[in-house]
N, CA, C and O of each residue as an XYZ file, in Angstrom:
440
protein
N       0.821     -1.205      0.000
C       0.000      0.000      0.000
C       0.857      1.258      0.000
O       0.754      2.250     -0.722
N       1.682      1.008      0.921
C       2.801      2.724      0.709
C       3.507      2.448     -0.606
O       3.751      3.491     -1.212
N       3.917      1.307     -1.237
C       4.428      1.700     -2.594
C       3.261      2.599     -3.343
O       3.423      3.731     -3.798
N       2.239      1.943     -3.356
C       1.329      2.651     -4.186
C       1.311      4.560     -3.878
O       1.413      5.392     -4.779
N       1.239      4.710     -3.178
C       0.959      5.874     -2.581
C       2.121      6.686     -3.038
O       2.022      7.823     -3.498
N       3.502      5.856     -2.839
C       4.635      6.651     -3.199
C       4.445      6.930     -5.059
O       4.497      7.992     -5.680
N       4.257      5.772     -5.468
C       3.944      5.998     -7.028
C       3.024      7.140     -7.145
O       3.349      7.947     -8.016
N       2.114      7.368     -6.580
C       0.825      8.263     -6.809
C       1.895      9.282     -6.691
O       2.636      9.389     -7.668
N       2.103     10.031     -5.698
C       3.236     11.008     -5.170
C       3.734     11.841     -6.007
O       3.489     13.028     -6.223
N       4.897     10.665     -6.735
C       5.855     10.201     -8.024
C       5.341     11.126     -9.136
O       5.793     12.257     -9.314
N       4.330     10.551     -9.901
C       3.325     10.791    -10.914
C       2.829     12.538    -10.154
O       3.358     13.479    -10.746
N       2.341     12.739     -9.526
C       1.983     13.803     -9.262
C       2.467     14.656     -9.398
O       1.959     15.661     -9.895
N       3.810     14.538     -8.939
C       5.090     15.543     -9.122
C       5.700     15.324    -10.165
O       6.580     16.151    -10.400
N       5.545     14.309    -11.088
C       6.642     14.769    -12.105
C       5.100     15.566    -13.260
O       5.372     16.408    -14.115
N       3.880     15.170    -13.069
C       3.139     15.596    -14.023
C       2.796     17.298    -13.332
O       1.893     17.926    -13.885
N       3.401     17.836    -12.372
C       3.275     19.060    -11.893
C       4.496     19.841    -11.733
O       4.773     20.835    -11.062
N       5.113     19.139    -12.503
C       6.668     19.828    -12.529
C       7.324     21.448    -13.368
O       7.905     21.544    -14.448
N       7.022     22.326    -12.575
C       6.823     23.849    -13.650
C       8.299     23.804    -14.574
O       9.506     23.589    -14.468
N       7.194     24.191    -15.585
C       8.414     24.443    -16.940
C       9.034     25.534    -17.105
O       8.579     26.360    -16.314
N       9.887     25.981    -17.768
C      10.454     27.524    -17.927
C       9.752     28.680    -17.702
O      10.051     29.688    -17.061
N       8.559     28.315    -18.465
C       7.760     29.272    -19.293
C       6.989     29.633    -17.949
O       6.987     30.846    -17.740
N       6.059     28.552    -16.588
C       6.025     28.869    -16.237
C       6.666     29.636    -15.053
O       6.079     30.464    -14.357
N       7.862     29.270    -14.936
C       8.789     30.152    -14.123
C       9.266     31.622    -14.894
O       9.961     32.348    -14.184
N       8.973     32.102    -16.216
C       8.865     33.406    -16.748
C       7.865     34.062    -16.125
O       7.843     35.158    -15.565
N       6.797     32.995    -16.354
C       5.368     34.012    -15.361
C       5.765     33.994    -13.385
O       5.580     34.976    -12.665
N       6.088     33.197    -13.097
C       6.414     33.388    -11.772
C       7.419     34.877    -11.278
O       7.347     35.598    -10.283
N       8.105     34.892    -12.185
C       9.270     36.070    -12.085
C       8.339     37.400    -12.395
O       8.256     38.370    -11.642
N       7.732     37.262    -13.515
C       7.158     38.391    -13.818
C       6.027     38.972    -12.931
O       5.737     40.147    -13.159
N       5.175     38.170    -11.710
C       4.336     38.396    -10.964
C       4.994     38.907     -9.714
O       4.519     39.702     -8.904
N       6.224     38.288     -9.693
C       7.080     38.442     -8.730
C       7.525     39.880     -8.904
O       7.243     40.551     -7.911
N       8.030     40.440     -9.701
C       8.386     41.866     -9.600
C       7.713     42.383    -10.249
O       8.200     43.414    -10.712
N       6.057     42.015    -10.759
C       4.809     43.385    -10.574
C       4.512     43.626     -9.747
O       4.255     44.810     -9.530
N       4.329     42.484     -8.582
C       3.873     42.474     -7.232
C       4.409     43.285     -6.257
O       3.845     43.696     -5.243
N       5.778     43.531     -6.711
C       6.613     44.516     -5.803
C       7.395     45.884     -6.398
O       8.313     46.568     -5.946
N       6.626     45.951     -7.576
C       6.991     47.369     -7.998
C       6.008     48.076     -7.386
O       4.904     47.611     -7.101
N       6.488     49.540     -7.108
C       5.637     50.719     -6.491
C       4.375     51.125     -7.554
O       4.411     51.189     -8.783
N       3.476     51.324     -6.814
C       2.130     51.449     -7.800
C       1.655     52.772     -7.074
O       1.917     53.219     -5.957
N       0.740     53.314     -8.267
C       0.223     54.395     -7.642
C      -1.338     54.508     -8.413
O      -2.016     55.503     -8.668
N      -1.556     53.233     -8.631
C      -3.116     52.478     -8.576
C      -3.457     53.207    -10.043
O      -4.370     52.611    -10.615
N      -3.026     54.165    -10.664
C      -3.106     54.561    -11.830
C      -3.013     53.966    -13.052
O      -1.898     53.558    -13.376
N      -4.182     53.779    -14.022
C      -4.072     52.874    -14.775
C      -2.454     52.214    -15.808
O      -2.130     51.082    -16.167
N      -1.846     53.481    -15.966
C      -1.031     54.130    -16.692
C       0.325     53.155    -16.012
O       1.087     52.405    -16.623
N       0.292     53.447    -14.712
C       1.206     52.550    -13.426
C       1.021     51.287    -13.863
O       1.998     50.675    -14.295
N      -0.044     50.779    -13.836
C      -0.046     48.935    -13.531
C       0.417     48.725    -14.528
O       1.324     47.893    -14.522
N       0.001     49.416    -15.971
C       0.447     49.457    -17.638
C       1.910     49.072    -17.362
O       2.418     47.974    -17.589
N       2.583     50.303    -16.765
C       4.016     49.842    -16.931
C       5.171     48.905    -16.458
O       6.205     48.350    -16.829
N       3.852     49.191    -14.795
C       4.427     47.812    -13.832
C       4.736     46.183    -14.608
O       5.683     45.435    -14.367
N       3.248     45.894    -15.889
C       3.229     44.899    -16.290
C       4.151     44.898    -17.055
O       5.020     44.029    -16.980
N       4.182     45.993    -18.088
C       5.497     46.079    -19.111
C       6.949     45.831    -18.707
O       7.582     45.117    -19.485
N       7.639     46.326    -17.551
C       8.527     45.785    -17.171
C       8.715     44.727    -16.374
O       9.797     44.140    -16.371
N       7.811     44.396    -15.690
C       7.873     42.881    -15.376
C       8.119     41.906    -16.025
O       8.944     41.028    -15.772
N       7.067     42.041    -17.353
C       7.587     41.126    -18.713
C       9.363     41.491    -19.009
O      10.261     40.669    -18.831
N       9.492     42.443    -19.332
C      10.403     42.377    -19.942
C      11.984     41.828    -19.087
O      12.986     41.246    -19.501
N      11.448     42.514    -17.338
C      12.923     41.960    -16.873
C      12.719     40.171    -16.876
O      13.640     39.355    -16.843
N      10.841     39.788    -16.941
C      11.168     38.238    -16.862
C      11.996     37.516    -18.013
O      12.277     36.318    -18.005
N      12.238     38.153    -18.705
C      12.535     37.509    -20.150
C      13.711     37.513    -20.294
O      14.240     36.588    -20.909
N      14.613     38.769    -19.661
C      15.853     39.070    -19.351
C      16.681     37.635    -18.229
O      17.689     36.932    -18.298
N      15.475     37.823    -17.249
C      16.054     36.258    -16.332
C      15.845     35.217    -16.579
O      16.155     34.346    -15.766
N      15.035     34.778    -18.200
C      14.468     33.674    -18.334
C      16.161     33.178    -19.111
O      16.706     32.081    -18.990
N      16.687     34.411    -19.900
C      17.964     34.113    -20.637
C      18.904     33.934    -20.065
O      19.871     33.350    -20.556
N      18.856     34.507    -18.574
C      20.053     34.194    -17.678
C      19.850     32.754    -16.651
O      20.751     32.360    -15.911
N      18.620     32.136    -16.756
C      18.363     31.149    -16.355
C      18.807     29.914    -16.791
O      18.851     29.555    -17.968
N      19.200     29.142    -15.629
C      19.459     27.505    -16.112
C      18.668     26.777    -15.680
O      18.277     27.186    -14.587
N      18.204     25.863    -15.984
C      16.928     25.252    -15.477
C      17.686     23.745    -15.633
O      18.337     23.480    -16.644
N      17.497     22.608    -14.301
C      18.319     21.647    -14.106
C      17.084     20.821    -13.648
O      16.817     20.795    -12.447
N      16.164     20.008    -14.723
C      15.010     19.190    -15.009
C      15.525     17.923    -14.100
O      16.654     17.568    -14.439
N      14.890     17.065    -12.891
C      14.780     16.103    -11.787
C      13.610     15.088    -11.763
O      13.284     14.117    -11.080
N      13.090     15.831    -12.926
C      11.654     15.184    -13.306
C      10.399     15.151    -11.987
O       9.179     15.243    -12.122
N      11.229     14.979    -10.677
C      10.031     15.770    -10.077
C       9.839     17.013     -9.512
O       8.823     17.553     -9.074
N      10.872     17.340     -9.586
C      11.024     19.393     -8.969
C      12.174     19.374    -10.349
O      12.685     18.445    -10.973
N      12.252     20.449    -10.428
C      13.250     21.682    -11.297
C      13.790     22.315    -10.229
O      13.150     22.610     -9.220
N      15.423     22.630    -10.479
C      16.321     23.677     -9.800
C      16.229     24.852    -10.810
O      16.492     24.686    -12.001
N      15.888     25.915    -10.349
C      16.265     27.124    -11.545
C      17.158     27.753    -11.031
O      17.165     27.916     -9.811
N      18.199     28.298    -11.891
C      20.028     29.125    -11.268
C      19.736     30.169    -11.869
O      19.401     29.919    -13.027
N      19.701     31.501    -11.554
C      19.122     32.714    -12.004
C      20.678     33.501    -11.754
O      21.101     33.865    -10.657
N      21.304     33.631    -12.923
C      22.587     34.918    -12.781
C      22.243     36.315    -12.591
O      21.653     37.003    -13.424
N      22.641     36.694    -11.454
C      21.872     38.325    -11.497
C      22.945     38.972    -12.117
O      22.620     40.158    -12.069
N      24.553     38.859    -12.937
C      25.206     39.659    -13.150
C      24.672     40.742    -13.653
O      25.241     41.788    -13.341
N      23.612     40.830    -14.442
C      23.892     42.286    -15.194
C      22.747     42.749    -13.737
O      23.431     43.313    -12.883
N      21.639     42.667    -13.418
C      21.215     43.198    -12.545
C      21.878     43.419    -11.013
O      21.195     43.841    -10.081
N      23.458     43.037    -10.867
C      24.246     43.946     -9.643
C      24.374     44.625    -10.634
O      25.242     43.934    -11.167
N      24.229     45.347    -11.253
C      25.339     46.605    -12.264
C      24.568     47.950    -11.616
O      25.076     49.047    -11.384
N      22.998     47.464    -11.370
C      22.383     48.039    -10.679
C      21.965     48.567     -9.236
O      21.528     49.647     -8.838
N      22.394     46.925     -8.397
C      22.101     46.975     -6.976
C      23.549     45.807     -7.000
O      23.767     44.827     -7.713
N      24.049     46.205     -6.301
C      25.684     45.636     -6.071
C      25.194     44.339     -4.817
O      25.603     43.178     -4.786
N      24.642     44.710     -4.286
C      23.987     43.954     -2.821
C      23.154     42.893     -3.055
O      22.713     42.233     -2.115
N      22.869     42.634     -4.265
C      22.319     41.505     -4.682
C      23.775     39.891     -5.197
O      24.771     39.924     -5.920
N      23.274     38.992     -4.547
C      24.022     37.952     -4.642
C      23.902     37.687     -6.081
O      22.935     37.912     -6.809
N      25.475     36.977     -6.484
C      25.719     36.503     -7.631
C      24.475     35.965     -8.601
O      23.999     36.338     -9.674
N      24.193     34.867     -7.633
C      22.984     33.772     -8.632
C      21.620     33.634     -7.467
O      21.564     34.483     -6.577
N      21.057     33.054     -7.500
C      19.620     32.637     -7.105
C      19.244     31.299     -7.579
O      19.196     31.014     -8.776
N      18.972     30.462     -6.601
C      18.168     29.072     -6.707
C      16.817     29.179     -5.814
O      16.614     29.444     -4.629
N      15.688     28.736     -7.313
C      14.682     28.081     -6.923
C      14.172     27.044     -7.432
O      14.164     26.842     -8.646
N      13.743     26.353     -6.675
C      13.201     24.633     -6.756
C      11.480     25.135     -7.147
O      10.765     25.991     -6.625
N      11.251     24.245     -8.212
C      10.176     24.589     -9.030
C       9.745     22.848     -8.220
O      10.614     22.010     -7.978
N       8.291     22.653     -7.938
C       7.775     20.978     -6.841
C       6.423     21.341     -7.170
O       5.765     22.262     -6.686
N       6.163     20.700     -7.848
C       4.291     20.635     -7.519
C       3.264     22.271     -8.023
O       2.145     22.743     -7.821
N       4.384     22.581     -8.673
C       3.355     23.440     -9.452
C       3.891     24.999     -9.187
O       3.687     25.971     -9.915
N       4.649     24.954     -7.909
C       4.799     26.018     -7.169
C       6.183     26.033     -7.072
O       6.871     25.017     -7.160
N       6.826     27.706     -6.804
C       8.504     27.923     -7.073
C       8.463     28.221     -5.205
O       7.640     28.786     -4.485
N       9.988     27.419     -4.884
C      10.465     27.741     -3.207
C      11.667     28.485     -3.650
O      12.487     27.924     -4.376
N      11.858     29.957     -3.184
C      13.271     30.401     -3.314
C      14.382     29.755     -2.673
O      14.088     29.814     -1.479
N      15.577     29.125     -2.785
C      16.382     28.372     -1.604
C      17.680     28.965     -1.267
O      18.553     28.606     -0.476
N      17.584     30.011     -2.103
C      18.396     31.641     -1.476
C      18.034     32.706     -1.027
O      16.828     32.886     -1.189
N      18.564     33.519     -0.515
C      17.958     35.056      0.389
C      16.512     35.704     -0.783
O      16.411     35.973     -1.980
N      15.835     35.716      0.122
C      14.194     36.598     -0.807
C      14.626     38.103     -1.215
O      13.721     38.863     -1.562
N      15.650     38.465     -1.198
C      15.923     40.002     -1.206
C      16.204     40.410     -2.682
O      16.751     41.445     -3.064
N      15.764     39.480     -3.363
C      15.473     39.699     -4.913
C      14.333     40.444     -5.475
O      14.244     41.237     -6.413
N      13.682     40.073     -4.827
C      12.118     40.335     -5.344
C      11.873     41.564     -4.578
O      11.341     42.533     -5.119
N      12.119     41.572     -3.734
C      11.865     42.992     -2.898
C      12.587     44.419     -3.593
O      12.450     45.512     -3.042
């Protein structure tokens, strides 16, 4: 009976295993969510516009290391210290079940 269960598990997670694409949208919610808004239509417009665009920027600096049941994603921030120096080299998050765990400092997104 616990084999079974572990198989179920198994299957669950590898058929919920986020792909790139959705870790582009994860990034990009991730820093609309924490850009400054000023509830103005014009604001969210641009909030979304650069969200896309820096996701696309980290989707190219991304390595994505497939486990079949979680994903590691390695995110190079080089060109973004050019900006904030205080940001660490790279970033790992474990993509499990549908959902991204950061497994380095959160001071990215902020």
């Amino acid at each position: 009976m616990s084999n079974l269960i572990a198989v179920i598990i198994g299957l669950l997670l590898l058929v919920s295993n986020p792909t790139k694409t959705e870790f582009e949208g994860f990034v990009s919610k991730q820093i609309t969510a924490n850009m400054p808004s000023k509830n103005a239509p014009g604001d969210r417009f641009a909030n979304q516009l650069i969200g896309g665009l820096v996701s696309k920027l980290a989707s190219e600096a991304t390595q994505r290391d497939n486990y079949y049941l979680l994903s590691v994603y390695t995110v190079d921030l080089a060109m973004l210290r050019l900006f904030k120096p205080e940001l660490p080299p790279t970033v790992k998050i474990i993509g499990i079940g549908g959902q991204f765990v950061p497994i380095t400092d959160n001071q990215v997104f902020k």
